[in-house]
N, C-alpha and C positions, 0 to 999 in steps of 0.2 A: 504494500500500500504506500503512495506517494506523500512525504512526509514536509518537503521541500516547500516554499511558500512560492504562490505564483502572481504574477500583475499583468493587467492589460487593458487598453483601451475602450472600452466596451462600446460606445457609441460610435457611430460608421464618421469616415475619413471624410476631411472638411468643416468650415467654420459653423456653428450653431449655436445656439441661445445656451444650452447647457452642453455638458460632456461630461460622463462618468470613467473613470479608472479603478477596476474591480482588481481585488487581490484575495487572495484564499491562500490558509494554509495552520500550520500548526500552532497556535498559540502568539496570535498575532498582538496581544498585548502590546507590549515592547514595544513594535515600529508604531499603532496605533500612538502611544502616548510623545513618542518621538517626534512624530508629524506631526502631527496635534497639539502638542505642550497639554493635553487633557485627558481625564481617562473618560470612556465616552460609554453611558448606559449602554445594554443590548436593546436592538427597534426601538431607538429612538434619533430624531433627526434633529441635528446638533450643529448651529453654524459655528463656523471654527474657520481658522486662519491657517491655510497648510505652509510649513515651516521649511526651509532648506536648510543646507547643512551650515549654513554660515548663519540660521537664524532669523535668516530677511523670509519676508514673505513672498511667498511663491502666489497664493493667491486667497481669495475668501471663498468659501461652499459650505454647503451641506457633508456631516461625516454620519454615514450609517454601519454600525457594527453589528454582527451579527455571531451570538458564541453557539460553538457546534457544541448540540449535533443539530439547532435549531437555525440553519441555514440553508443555502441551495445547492453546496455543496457536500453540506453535513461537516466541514471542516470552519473553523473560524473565518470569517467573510467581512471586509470593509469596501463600501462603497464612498468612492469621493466625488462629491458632484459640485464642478465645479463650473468655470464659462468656459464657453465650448470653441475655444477658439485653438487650432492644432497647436500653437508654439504651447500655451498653457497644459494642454494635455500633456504635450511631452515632458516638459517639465517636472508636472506630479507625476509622471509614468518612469523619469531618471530619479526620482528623489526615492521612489519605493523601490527602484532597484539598487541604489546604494544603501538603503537599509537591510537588503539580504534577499530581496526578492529574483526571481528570475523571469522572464517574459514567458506569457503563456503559449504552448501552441494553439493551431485552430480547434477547440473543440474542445480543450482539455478541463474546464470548466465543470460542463457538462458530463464530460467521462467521470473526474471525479466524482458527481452526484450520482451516476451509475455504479461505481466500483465500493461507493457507502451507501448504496442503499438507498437510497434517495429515491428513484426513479426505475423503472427497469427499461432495456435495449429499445422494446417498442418507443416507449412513451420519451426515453430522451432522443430519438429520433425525429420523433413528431414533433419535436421544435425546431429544427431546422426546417420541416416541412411548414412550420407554421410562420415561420420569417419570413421563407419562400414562396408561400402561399400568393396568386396572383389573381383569384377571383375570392368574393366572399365565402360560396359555398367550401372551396378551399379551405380557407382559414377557420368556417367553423367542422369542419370533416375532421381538421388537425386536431384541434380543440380538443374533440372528442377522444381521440386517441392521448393524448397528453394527458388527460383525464382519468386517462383507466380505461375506459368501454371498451377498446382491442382487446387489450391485456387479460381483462377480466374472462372477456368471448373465451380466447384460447386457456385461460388457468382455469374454466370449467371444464372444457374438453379436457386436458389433462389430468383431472381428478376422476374422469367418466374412467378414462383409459384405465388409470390408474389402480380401481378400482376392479375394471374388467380382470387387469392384468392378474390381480391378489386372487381370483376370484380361480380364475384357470391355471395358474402354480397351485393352488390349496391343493389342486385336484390330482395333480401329477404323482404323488405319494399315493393315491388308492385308485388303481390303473383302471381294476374290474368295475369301478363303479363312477370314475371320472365322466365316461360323455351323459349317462341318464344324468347325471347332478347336474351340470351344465344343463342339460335341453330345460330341468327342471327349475332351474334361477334362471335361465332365459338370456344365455350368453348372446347371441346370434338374433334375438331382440336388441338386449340392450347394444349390440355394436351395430347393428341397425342405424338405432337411435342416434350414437356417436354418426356414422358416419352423412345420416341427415344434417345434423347441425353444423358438419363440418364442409356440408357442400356449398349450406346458406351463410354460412362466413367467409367463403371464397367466393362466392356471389357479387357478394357484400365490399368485399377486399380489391374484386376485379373493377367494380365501380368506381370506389376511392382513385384507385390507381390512377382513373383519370385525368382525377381531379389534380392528380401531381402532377401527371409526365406533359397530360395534355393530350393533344393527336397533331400531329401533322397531315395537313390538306396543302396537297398542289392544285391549282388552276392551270390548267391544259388545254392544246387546240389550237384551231390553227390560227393565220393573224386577222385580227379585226371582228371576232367573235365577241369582243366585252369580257374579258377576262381583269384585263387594267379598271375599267370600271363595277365593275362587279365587287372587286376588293375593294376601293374606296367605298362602294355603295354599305357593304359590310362593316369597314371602319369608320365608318361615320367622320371621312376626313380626304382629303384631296393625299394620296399617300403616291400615287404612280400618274405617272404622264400618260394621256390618253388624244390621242390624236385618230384622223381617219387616213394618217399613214402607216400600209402593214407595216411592222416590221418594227414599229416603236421601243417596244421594250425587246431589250437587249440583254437583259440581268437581271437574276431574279429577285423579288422584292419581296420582303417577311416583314408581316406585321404579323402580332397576338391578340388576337380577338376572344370576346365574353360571350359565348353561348349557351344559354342559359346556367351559368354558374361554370362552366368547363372552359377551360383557356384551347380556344384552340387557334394554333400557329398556320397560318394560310402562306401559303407562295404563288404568286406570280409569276409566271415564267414565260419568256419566249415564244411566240407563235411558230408551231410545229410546222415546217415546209420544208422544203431541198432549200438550203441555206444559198442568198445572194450573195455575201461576202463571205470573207474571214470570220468579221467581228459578229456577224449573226449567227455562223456555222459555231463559232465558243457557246453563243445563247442557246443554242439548239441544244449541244453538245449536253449544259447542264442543267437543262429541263428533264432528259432523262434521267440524268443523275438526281434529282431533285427527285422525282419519280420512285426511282427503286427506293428508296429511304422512308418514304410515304406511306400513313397509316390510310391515306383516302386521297385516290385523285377522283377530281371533279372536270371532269370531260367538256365543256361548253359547248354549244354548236349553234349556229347562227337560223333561228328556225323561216327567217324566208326564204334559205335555200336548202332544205329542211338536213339529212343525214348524207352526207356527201359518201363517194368513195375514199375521198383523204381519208373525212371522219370515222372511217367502218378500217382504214389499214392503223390508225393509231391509235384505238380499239385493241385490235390485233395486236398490237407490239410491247399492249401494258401485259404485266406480271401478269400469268394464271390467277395466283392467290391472292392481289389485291384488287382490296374492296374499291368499288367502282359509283360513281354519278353519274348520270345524262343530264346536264340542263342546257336548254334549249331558251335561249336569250334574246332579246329584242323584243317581245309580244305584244308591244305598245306600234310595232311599225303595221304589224297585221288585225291591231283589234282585236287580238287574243285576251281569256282570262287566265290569271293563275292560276294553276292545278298541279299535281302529285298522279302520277298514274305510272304499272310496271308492265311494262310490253320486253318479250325473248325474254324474260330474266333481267331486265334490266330497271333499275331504277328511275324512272324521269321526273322532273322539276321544271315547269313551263314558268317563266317570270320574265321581266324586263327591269335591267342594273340599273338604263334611266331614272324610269319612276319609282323602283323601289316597289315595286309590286310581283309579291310574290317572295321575296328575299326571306322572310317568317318561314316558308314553306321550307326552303332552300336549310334554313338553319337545324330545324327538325328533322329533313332529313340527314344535315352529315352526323347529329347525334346516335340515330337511330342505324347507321350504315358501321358504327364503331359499336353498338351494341351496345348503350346509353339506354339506360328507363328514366330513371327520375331520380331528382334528391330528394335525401329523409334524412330522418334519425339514424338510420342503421346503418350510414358507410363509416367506412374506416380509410385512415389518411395511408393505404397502404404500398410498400415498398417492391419492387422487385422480389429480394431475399423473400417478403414475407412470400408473397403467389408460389413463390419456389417450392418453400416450407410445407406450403400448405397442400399444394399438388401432391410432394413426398409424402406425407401424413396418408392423403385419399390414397395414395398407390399402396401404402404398404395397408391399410384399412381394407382393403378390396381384396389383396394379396391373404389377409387373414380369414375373412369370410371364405373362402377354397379351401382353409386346412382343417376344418371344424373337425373332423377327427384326427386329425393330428396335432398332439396337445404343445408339444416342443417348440414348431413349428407357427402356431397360434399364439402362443404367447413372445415369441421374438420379433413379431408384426408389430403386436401390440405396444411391446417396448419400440422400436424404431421410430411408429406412427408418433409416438411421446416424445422420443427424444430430437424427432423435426418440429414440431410445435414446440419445445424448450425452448428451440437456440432462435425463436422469434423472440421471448422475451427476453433472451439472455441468458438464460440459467447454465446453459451449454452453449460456449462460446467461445473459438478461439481467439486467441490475442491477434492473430494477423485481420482477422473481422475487425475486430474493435477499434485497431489503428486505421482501417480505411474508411470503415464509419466516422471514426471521427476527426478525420483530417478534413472532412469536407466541410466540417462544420467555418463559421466564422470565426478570426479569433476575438475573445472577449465573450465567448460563449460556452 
């Protein structure tokens, strides 16, 4: 356990009305009273004059102490808050490392509140997600996991198992009588049940995920279909040049749009044709590229000359396995209304980028095309690792329902399916995990 005391900046780089300088560590006394010339109540906020080594005043703030284990590290915790301007930060940021401190890395804040107990792997993850957080639904999905409500999901499951587990070892010492006692407590129910619960939490988890990673959507097609308009019509802002020369956009242009609470990352790219120059044949070049990367390309197609042959060969050239749009744009030059209809398997969207009619429709569908229901109560802010987890858990779960007579065999599922769901919260966890979780974090966090 890290015994060392650590300092760091906590508020983000550049000038502001305040700036705090967090420090954690063992029995912070001493430099507390050093800085300070004061001994300072625990939770209480105390203006005070931080001191340099010569005496002179560094600056005036707020000193908040905190004695562990009643802190967010669990270790002794001093918050300086002082004016937020970088030269003064660093200043109290050199005064507390001449008193013994050392700069913290990114994250290590937080590890420590992991490694005391504070928090477990989910939930001090979920603050990074919740810094990160770039729509509301986002930041309250974090919330929730920060909270417990993951944590808690998966530490049922693991007492279901847990229990299974006790249940079918009992049994392995009275061979002749182990599977009627089973059939008889209703193993193969209750892991049933487990394995219910544990589908609707990766339901649940695959939602969240969303809500983090986001989806990437290209805009495709070829030129002067409304692709450059379409995205500004989306972003609610003049983002791309749009002209009635093909061939306009050259490079492709990312903005992050709010659909319905899911951040999703839209690209613009290049009008797909046999390239005129150089400089378009690059733009062509990484429109596919853009493409393969793409959780959704959105196809456009100009409906007063309705499905061309271009449009049916670049069709053809996208991914088998990615998910696919038709919209069909202009409908204000033919008098069209909006609509939603699926013809061959395909999904179509009939709107005009001009007026903005139809774009609602347009939005629905790219949720519903990434397999999007709705926000609630029940998502969780969750991770890559966790789907992984929890995938491993349903395989070896599925893997144990097969060995119902074989008791050895059933019971080593049981444990596995437990000890992938641990290493979400942490309980099982290597140290090379921990370092890459938490290097991502911010520092001062």
């Amino acid at each position: 356990m890290a015994t060392d005391v650590i300092a760091a900046i906590a508020t983000p780089p550049g000038r502001g009305g305040i700036g705090v300088v967090r420090v954690s560590g063992s029995n912070l006394r001493g430099l507390v009273e050093t800085l300070v010339n004061k001994p300072l109540p625990p939770r209480r906020a105390v203006l005070c004059e931080f001191a340099g080594a010569d005496g002179a005043v560094i600056d005036q703030g707020i000193a908040l102490y905190f004695a562990a284990p009643h802190s967010y590290t669990g270790e002794d915790v001093l918050e300086l808050h002082g004016h937020g301007g970088p030269l003064v930060m660093q200043l109290i940021l050199r005064r507390c490392l001449e008193l013994g401190a050392r700069v913290a890395e990114p994250g290590e804040f937080t590890k420590r509140a992991f490694l005391n107990d504070k928090l477990d792997l989910a939930q001090a993850e979920s603050i990074a997600d919740l810094i990160d957080a770039t729509t509301a639904e986002a930041a309250r999905c974090a919330l929730r996991s920060l909270q417990g409500e993951f944590s808690t999901a998966i530490q049922e499951l693991v007492r279901a198992l847990t229990d299974l587990r006790l249940l079918v070892e009992a049994t392995l010492d009275f061979p002749e009588e182990d599977i009627e006692f089973l059939q008889q407590a209703n193993a193969l129910g209750r892991l049933q049940g487990v394995r219910a619960k544990l589908v609707q939490l990766l339901a649940a988890s695959q939602q969240g995920s969303l809500l983090r990673e986001g989806m990437h959507v290209v805009l495709a097609g070829q030129p002067n279909v409304g692709k450059s308009s379409l995205l500004n019509r989306m972003a609610g802002e003049e983002l791309a040049i749009v002209t009635e020369i093909p061939g306009t956009t050259r490079d492709a242009i990312r903005q992050t749009i709010n659909v319905h609470g899911v951040p999703v990352r839209v690209i613009d790219t290049a009008g797909l044709r046999d390239p005129r120059d150089p400089v378009e044949k690059i733009g062509v070049q990484r429109t596919w590229q853009a493409i393969e990367k793409a959780d959704l390309v959105v196809l456009l197609l100009d409906c007063t000359c309705g499905e061309t042959r271009e449009d049916r060969a670049i069709l053809e050239r996208l991914p088998a396995a990615l998910p696919r749009l038709k919209v069909f744009n202009k409908i204000d030059l033919v008098d069209g209304a909006p609509h939603r209809a699926v013809r061959e398997g395909f999904e179509e969207v009939w709107l005009s980028a001009k007026t903005g009619a139809g774009v609602e429709l347009l939005r629905a569908a790219l949720l519903e095309a990434v397999g999007w229901r709705t926000a609630g109560e029940g998502l969780f802010m969750a991770r890559e690792r966790h789907l992984n987890a929890l995938r491993v858990a349903a395989g070896h779960l599925a893997h144990a329902a097969e060995k119902e007579r074989q008791l050895e065999f059933f019971a080593e599922e049981l444990r596995l399916a437990r000890d992938a769901l641990c290493a979400i919260t942490g309980e099982f966890t290597s140290d090379d995990l921990l370092g890459e979780i938490f290097s991502r974090f911010c520092i001062g966090k």
